[in-house]
C-alpha positions in Angstrom: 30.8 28.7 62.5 28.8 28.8 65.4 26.2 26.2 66.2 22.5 27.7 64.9 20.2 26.7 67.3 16.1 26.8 66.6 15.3 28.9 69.3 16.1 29.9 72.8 16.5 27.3 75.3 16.9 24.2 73.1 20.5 23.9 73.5 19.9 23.2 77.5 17.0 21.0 76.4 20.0 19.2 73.8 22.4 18.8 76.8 20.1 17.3 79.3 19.0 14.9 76.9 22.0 14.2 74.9 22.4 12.3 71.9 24.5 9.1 73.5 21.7 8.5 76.0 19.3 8.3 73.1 21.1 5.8 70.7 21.8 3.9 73.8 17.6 3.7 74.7 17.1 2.8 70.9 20.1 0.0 71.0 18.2 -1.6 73.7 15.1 -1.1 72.9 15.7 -2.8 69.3 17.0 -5.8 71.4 14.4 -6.7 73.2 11.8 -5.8 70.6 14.1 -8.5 68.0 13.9 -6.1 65.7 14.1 -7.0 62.0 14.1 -5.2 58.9 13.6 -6.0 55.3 16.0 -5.4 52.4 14.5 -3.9 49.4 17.0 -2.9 46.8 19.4 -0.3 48.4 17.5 0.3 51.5 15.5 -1.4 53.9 12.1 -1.6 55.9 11.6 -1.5 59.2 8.4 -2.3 61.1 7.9 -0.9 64.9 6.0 -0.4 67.7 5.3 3.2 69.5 8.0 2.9 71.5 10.9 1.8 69.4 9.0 4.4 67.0 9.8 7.3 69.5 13.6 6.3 70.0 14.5 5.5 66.5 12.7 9.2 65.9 14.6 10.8 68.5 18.0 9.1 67.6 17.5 10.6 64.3 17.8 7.0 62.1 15.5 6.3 58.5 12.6 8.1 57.4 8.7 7.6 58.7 6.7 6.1 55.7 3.0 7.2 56.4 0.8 4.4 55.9 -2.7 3.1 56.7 -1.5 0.9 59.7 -2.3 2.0 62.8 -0.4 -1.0 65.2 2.7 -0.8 62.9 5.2 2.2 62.2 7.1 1.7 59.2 10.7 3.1 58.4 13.2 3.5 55.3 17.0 3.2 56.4 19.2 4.0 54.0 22.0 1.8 53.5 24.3 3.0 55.8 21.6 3.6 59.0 20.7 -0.3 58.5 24.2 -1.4 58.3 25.6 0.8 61.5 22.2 -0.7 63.6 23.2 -3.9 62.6 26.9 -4.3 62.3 27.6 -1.9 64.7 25.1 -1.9 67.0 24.2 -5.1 67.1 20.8 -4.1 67.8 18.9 -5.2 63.6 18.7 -8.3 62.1 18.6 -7.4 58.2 16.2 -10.1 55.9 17.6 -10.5 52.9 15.3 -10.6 49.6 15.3 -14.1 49.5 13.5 -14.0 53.3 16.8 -15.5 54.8 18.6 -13.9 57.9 21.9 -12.4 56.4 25.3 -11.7 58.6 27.1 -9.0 58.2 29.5 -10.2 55.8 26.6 -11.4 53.2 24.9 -7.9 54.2 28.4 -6.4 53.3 28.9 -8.1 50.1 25.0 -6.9 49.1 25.4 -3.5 49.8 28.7 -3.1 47.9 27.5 -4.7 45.2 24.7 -2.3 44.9 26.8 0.8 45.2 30.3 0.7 44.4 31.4 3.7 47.2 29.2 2.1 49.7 32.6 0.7 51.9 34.0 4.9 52.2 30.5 5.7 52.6 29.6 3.3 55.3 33.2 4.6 57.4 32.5 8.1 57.2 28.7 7.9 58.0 29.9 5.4 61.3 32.8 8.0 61.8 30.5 10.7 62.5 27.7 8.6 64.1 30.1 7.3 66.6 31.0 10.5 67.7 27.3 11.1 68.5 26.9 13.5 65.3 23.6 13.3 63.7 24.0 12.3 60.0 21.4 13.1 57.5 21.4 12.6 53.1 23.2 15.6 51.9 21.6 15.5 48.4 19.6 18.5 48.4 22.6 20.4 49.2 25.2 18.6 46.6 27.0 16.8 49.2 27.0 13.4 50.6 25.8 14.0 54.1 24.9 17.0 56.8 25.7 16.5 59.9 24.0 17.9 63.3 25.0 18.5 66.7 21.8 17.2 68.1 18.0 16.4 66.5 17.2 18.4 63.2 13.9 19.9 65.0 16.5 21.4 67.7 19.2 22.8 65.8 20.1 23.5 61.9 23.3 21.1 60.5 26.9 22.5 61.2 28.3 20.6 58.7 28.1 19.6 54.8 30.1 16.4 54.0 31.7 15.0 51.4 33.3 11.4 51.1 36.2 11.1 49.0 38.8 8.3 48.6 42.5 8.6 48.8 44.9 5.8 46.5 42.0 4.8 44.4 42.2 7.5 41.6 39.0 9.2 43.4 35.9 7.4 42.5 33.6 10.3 43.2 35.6 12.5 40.7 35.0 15.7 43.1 36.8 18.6 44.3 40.0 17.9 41.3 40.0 20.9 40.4 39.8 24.7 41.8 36.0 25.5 40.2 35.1 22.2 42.3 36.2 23.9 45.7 34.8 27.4 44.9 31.5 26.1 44.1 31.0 23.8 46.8 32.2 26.5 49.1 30.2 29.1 48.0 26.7 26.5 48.1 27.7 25.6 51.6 28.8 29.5 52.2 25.2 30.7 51.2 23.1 27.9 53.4 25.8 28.6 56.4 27.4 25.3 56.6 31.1 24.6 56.6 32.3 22.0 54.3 33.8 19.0 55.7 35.7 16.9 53.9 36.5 12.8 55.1 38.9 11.7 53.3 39.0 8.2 53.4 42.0 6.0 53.3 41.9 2.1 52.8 46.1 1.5 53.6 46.2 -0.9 50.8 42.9 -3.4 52.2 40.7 -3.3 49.2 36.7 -3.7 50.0 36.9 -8.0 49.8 35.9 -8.5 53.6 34.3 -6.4 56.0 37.5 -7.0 58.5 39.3 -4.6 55.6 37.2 -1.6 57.6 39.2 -1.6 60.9 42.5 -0.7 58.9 40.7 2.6 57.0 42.0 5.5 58.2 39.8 9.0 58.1 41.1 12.1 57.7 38.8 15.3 58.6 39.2 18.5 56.5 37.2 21.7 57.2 37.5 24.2 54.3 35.9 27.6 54.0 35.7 30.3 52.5 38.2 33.3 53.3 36.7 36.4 53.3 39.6 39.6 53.1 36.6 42.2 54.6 36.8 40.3 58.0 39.4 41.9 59.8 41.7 40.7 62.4 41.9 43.9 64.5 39.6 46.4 64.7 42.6 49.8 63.1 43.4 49.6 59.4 45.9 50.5 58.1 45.4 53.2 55.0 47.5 54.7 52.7 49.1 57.2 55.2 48.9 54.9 58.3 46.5 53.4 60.4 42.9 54.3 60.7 
């Protein structure tokens, strides 16, 4: 499918501006700036200034939350956007709820703790971030993530993902069975997405340590929809020959 750009001329304005250059600004950015966020259950808060404001909108991490505060711009990360700017990064320091620095291995052991798939989550969400995809919450599509070529405001998502697990009997229970595929193709079919499935294979390392994420393998899996009305030629052949 091709890639649905907003409207004319954005896709020059995408490549002279691409999305590399941008998480590259923000990663520095955050460094000088010290920047530190709070945990708060399974996401965390992040305070900024203007400028690390613009970047982090431009690089497409966490959510604005609109408050009162005029000096201060405050931002939700989901668990995977804090983890990637910290871990790997480098660029957040994450504050625990007990107002202690944490390092990435305590960070790793809270998030998993919280939500059991977080370690396949985590890999495929840093799988498509380091190839300078744009990875949004899928939810309102019944998929894990979408994923963009550039900034949402540019260009509409290419992609609907879903996470699944291979050798560990397939904690997210999806696509098992045909109805699975046909319903989740015809959903991403009718919002013109293709599905992409990440298949995510831990080679035997279990979740214990965070080191276990350098051995998981992932598998990408586009699946769509086969239509028999497309043609592959423009004769057809009818009963008596071709047309």
């Amino acid at each position: 499918m091709a890639p649905r750009w907003k409207a004319k001329g954005l896709e020059s304005k995408a490549l002279a501006d691409p999305m590399s250059k941008i998480v590259l600004e923000l990663q520095a950015s955050l460094i000088r700036f010290e920047a530190r966020a709070l945990l708060s259950g399974c996401s965390a808060l992040l305070a900024l200034e203007a400028e690390q404001t613009n970047l982090l909108n431009r690089a497409c991490f966490g959510r604005l939350i609109v408050t009162a505060e005029k000096d201060k711009h405050w931002f939700h990360l989901g668990m995977e956007e804090a983890f990637y700017l910290c871990h790997s990064l480098k660029c957040l320091k994450i504050i625990g709820e007990d107002n202690c620095p944490m390092n990435d291995e305590e960070l790793w052991r809270d998030m998993k703790s919280k939500k059991g798939t977080f370690p396949e989550f985590y890999k495929a969400y840093s799988h498509l971030r380091k190839r300078n995809w744009v990875v949004r919450p899928g939810s309102q599509y019944g998929v894990d993530f979408v994923a963009y070529r550039h900034h949402p405001s540019l260009i509409h998502s290419e992609y609907a993902v879903l996470v699944l697990s291979e050798g560990d009997d397939d904690a997210n229970g999806r696509l098992r069975v045909w109805s699975d595929f046909h319903c989740t193709i015809r959903l991403c079919g009718s919002v013109a997405k293709t599905l992409l499935v990440l298949n995510i294979n831990k080679n035997g390392q279990g979740t214990v340590s965070l080191s276990c994420l350098e051995h998981y393998d992932v598998g990408e899996r586009t699946i769509m929809r086969w239509n028999p009305e497309h043609c592959q030629e423009d004769q057809t052949i009818g009963e008596n020959g071709i047309k």
